[in-house]
py3Dmol code that shows the C-alpha trace and the ligand (Angstrom):
import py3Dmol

protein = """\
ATOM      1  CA  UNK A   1      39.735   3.205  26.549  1.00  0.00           C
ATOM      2  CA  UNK A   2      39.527  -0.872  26.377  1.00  0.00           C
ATOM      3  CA  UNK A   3      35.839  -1.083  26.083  1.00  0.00           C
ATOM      4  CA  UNK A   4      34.818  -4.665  24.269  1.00  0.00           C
ATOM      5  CA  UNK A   5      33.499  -4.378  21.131  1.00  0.00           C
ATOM      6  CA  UNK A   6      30.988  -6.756  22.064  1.00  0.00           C
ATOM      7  CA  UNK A   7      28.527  -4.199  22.953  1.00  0.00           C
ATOM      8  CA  UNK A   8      28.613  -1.630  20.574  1.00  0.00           C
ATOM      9  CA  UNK A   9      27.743  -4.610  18.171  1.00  0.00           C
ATOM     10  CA  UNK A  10      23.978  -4.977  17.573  1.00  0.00           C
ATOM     11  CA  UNK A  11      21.585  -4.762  14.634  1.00  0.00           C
ATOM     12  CA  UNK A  12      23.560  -2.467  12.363  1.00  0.00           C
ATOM     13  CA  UNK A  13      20.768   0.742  10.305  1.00  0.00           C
ATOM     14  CA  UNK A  14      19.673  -0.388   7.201  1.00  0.00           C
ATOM     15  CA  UNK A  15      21.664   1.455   4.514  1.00  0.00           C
ATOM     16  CA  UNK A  16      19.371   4.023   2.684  1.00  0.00           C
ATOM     17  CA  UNK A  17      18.217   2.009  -0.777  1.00  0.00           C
ATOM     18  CA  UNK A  18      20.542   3.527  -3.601  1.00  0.00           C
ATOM     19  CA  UNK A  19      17.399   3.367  -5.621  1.00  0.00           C
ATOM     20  CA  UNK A  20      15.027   4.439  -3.591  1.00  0.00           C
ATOM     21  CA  UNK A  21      11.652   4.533  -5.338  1.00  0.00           C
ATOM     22  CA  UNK A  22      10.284   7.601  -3.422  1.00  0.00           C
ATOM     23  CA  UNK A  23      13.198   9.455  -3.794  1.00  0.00           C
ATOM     24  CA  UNK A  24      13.336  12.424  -6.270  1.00  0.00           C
ATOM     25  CA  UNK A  25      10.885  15.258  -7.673  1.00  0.00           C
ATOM     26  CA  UNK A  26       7.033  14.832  -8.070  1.00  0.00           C
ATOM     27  CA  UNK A  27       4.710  15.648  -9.914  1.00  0.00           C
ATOM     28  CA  UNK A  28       0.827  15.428  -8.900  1.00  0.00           C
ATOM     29  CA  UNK A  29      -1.667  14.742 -12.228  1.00  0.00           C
ATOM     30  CA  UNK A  30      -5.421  14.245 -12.838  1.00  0.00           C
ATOM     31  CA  UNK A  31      -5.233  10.264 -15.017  1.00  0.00           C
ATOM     32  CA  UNK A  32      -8.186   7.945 -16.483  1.00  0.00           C
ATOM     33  CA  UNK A  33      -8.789   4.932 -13.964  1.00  0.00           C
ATOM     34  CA  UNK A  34     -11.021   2.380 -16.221  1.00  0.00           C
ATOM     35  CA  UNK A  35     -10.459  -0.602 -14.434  1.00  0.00           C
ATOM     36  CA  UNK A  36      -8.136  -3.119 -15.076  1.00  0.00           C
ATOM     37  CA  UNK A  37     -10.410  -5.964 -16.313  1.00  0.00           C
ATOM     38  CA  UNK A  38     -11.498  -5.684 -20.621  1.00  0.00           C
ATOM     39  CA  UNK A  39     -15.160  -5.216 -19.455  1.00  0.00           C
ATOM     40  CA  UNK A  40     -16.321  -1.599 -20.514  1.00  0.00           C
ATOM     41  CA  UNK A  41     -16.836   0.512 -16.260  1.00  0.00           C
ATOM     42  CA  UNK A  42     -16.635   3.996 -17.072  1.00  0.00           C
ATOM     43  CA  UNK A  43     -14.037   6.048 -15.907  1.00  0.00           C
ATOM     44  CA  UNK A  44     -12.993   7.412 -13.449  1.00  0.00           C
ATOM     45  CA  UNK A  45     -10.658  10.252 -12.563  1.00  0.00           C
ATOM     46  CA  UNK A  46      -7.711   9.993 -10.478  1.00  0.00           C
ATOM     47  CA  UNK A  47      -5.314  12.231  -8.649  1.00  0.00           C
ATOM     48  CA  UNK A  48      -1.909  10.737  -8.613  1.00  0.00           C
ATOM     49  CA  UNK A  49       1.744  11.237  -7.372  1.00  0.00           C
ATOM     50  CA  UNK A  50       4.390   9.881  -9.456  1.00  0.00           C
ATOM     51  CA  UNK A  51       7.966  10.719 -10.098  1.00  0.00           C
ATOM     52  CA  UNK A  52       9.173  13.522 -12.132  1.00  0.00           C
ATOM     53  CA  UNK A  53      11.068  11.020 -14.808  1.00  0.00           C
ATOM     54  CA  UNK A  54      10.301   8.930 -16.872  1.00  0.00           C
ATOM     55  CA  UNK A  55      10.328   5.271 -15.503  1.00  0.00           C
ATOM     56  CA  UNK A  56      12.035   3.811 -18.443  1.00  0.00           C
ATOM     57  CA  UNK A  57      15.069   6.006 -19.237  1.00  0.00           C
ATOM     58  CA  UNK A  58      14.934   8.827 -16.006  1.00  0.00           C
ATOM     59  CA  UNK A  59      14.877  11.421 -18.401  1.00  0.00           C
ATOM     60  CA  UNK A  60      12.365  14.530 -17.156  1.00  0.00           C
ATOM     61  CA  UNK A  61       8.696  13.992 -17.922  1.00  0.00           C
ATOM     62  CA  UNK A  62       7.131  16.696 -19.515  1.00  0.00           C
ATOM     63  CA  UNK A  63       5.235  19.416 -18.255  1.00  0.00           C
ATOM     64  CA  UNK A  64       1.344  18.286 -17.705  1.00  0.00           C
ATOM     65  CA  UNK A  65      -1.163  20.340 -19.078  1.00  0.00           C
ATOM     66  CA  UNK A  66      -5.355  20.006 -18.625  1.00  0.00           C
ATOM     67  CA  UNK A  67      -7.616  18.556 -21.169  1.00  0.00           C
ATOM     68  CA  UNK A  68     -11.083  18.125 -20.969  1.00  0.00           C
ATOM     69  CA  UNK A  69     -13.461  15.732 -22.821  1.00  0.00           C
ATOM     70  CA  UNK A  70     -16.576  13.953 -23.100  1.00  0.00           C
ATOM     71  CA  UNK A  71     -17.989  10.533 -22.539  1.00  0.00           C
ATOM     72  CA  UNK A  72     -20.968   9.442 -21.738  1.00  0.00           C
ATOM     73  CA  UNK A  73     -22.582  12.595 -21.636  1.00  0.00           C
ATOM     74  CA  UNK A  74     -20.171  13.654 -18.741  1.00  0.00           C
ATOM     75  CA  UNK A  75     -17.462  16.118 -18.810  1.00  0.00           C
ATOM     76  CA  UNK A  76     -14.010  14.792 -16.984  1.00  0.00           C
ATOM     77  CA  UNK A  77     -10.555  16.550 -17.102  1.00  0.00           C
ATOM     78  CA  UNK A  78      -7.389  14.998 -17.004  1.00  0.00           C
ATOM     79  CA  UNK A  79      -3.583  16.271 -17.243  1.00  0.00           C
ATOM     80  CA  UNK A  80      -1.892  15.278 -19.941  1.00  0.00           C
ATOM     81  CA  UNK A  81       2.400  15.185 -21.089  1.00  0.00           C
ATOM     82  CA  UNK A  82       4.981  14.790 -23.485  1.00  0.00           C
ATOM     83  CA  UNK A  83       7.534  13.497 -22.316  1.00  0.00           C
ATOM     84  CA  UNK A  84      10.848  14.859 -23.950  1.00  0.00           C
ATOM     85  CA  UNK A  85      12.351  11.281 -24.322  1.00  0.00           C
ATOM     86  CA  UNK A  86       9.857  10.374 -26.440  1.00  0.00           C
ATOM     87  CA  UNK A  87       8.229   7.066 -23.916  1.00  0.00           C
ATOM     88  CA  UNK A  88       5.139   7.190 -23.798  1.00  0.00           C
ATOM     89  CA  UNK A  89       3.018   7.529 -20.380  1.00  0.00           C
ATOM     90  CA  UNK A  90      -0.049   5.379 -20.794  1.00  0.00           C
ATOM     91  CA  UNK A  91      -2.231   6.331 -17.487  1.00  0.00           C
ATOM     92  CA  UNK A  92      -3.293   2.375 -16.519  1.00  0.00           C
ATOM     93  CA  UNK A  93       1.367   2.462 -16.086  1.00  0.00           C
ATOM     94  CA  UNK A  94       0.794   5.620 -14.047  1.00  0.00           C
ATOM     95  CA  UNK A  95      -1.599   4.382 -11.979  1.00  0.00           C
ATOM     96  CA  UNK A  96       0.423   0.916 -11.001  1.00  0.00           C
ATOM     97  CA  UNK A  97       3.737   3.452 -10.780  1.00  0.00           C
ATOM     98  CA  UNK A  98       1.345   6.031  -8.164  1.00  0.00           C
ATOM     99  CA  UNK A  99       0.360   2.803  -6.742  1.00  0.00           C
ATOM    100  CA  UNK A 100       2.978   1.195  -6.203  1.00  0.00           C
ATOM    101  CA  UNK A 101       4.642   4.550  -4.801  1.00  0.00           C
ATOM    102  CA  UNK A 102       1.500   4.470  -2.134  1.00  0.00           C
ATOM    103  CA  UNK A 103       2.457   0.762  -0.933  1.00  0.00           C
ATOM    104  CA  UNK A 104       6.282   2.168  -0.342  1.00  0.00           C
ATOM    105  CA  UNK A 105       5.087   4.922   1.510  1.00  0.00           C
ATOM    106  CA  UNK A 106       2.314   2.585   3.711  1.00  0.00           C
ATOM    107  CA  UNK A 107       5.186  -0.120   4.664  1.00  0.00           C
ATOM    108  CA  UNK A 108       7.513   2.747   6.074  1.00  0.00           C
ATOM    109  CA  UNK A 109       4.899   4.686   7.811  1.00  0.00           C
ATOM    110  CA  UNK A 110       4.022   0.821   9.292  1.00  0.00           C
ATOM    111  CA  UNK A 111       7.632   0.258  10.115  1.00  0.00           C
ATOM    112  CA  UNK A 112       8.327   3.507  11.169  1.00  0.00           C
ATOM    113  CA  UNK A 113       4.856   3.206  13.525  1.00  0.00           C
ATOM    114  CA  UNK A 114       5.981  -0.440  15.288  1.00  0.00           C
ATOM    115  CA  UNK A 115       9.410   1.664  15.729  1.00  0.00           C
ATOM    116  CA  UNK A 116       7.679   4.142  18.091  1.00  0.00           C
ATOM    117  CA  UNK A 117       5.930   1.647  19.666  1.00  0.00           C
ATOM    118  CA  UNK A 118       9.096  -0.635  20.684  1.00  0.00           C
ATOM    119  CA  UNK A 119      10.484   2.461  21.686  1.00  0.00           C
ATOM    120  CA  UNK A 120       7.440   2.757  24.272  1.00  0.00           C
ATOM    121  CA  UNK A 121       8.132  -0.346  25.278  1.00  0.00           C
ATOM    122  CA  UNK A 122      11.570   0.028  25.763  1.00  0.00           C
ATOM    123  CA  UNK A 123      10.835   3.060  28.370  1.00  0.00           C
ATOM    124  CA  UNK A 124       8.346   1.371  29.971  1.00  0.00           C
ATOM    125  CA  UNK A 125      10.836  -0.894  30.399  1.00  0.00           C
ATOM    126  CA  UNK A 126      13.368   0.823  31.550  1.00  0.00           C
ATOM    127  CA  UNK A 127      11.448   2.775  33.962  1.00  0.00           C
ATOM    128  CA  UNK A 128      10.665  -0.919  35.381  1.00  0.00           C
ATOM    129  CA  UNK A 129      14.508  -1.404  35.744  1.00  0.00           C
ATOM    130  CA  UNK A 130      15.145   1.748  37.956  1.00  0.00           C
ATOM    131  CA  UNK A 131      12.186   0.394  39.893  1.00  0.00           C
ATOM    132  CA  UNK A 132      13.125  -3.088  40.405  1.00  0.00           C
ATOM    133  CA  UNK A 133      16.695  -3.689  39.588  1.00  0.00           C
ATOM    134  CA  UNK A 134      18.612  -5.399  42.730  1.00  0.00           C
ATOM    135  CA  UNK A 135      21.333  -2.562  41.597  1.00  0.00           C
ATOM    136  CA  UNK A 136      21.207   0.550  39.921  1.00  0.00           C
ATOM    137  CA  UNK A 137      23.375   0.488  36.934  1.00  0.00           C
ATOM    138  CA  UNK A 138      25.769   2.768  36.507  1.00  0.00           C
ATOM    139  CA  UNK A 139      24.697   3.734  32.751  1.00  0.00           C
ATOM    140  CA  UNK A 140      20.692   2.977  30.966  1.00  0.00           C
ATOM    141  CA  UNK A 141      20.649   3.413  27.801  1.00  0.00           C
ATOM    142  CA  UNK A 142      18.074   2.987  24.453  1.00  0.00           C
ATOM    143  CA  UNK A 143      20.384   1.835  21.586  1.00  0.00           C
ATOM    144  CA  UNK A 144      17.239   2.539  18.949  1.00  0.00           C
ATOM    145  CA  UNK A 145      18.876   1.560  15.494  1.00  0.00           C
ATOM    146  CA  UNK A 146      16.952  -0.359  13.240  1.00  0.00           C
ATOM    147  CA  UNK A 147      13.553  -1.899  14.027  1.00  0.00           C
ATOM    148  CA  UNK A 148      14.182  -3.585  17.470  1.00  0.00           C
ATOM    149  CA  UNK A 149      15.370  -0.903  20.500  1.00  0.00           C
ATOM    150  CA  UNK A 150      17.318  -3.055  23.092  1.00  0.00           C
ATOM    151  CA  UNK A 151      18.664  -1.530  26.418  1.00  0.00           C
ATOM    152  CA  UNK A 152      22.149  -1.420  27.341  1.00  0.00           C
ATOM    153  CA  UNK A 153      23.260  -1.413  30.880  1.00  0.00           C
ATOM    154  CA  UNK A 154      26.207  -1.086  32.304  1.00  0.00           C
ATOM    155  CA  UNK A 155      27.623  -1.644  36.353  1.00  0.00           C
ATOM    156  CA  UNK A 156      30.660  -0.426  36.784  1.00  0.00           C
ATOM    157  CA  UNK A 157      33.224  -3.251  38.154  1.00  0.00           C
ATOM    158  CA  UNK A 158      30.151  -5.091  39.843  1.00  0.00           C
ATOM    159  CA  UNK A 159      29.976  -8.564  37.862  1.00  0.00           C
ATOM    160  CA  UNK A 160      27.520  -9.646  40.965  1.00  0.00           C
ATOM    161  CA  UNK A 161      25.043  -6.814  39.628  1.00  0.00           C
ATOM    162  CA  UNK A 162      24.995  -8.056  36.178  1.00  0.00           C
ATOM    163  CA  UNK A 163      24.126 -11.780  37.566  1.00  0.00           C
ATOM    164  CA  UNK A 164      21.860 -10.792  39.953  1.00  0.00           C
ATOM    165  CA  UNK A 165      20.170  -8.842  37.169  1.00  0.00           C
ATOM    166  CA  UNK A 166      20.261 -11.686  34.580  1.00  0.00           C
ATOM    167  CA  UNK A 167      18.618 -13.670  37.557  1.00  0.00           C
ATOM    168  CA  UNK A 168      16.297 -10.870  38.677  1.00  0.00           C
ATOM    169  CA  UNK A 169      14.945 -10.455  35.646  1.00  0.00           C
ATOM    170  CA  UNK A 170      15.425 -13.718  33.538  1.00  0.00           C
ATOM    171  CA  UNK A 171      18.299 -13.870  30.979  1.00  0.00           C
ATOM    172  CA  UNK A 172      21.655 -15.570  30.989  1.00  0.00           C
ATOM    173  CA  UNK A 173      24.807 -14.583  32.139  1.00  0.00           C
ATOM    174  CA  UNK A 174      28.082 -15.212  31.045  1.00  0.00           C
ATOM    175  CA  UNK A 175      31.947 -14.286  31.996  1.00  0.00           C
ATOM    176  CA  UNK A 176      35.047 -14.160  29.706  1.00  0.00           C
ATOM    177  CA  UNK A 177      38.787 -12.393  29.808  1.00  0.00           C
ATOM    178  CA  UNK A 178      37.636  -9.954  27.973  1.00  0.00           C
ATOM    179  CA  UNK A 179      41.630  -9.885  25.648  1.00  0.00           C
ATOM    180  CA  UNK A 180      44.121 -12.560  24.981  1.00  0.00           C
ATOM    181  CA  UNK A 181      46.501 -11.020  27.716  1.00  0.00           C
ATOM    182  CA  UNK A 182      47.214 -13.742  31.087  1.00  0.00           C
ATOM    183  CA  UNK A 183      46.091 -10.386  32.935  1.00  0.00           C
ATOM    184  CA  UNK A 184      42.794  -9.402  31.071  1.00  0.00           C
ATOM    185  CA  UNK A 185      40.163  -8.452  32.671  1.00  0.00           C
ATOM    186  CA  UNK A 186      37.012 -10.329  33.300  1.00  0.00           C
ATOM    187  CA  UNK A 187      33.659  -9.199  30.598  1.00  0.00           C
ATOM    188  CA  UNK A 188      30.525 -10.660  32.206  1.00  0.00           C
ATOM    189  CA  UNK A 189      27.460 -10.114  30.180  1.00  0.00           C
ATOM    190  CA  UNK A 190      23.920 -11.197  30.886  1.00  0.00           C
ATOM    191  CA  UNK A 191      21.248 -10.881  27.699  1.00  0.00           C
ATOM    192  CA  UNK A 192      17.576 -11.489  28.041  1.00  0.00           C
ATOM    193  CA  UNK A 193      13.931  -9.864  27.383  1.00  0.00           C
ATOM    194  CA  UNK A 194      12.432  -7.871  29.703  1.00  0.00           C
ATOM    195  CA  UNK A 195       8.329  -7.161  28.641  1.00  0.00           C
ATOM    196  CA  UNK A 196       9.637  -8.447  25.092  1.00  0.00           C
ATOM    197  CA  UNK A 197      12.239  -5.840  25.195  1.00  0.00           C
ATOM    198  CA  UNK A 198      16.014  -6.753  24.404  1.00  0.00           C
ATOM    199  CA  UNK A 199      18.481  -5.909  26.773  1.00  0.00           C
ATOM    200  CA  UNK A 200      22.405  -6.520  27.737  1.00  0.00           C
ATOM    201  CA  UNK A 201      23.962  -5.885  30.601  1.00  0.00           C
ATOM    202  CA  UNK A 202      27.829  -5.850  31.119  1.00  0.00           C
ATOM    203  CA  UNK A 203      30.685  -5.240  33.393  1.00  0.00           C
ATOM    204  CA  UNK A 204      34.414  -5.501  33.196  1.00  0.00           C
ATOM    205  CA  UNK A 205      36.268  -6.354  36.545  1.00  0.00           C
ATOM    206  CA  UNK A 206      39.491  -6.824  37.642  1.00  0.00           C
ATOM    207  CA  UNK A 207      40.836 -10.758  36.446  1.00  0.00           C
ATOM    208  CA  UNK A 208      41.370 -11.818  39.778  1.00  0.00           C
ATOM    209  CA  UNK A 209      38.663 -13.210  42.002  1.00  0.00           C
ATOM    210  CA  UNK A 210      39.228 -10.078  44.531  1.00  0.00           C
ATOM    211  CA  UNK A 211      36.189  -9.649  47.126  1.00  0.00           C
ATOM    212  CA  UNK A 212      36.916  -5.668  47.029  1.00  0.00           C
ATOM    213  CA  UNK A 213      37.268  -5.401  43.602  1.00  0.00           C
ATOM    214  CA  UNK A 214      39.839  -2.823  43.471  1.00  0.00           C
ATOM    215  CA  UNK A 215      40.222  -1.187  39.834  1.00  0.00           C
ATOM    216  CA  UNK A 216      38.842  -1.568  36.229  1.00  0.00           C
ATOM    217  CA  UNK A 217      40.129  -1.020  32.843  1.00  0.00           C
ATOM    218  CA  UNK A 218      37.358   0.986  31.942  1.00  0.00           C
TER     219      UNK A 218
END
"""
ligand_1 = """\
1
ZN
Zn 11.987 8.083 -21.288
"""
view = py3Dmol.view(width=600, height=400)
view.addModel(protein, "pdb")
view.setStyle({"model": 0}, {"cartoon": {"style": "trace"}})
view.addModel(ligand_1, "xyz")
view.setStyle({"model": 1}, {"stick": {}})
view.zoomTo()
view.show()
């Protein structure tokens, strides 16, 4: 195998957070919303998800356990805990931490969402290629890591394909010896956007400018 590096670079996955604030046990409790202004509105009762530990030293939280009361003339129940650590869980904290937790979860189901549709995209545009492409290439592919799908194509030995490609479609292409070595073969690559979709096209051919194009280093 002498296969460039160059294309197996591209935008590297994210490395999972080491922190990651969703990460860990739950627990689901009943909490006192009363606004977060001084003026006097009532309550109102919330189910919330928050972690299972305590924000301030990750010890457990302890167990919750109902409790009713009255205000107002109204009945309203509400968990209640202990935690073993001895911080204290005031319910206007738990309500920024389940908050907080919601706007974590909203920005990766929004990421996750514009994912799916690039990947769309991407198909659509690669079904365009198969249709249109002055050559079929010899390998399509969908390199999906992180947010931004690009396609990959490949022609084997046929630099021509990758121009006519790159001028088929719009992009630029480009040729280098793809090593150091007098005898290296030739890496021509041609990058553009087809339908806003990424894509790189490359081919390695034999250094010398042979009209046959006898063998690659594939
Ligand atoms: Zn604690």
């Amino acid at each position: 195998m002498n296969e460039p590096t160059q294309h197996l670079s591209g935008t590297a996955p994210a490395p999972s957070a080491p922190d990651d604030p969703l990460a860990g046990p739950t627990m689901t409790v009943r909490v006192c919303d009363r606004g977060s202004g001084r003026d006097y509105v009532g309550v109102t009762i919330r189910t919330v998800t928050i972690s299972a530990h305590c924000p301030t030293c990750g010890g457990p939280r302890g167990a919750a356990a109902g409790h009713r009361f009255c205000e107002d003339g109204a009945w309203y129940a509400v968990d209640r805990w202990d935690n073993p650590c001895g911080h204290i869980d005031y319910y206007s904290a738990v309500l920024a931490e389940a908050a907080a937790r919601d706007a974590v979860a909203a920005e990766r189901a929004a990421a996750a969402e514009e994912t799916r549709a690039r990947l769309v995209a991407a198909i659509a545009a690669t079904s365009r290629i198969i249709a249109q492409s002055p050559a079929a290439p010899s390998s399509l592919a969908i390199e999906a890591a992180g947010l931004h799908p690009q396609l990959k194509l490949y022609f084997h030995n046929n630099a021509d394909a990758v121009t006519e490609f790159a001028e088929h479609f719009g992009g630029t292409a480009s040729a280098r010896p793809h090593t150091d070595r007098p005898d290296s073969s030739i890496y021509t690559s041609a990058t553009g956007e087809l339908d806003g979709v990424r894509y790189e096209a490359w081919s390695l051919t034999a250094p010398q400018a042979d009209e046959a194009g006898t063998e690659t280093d594939r």
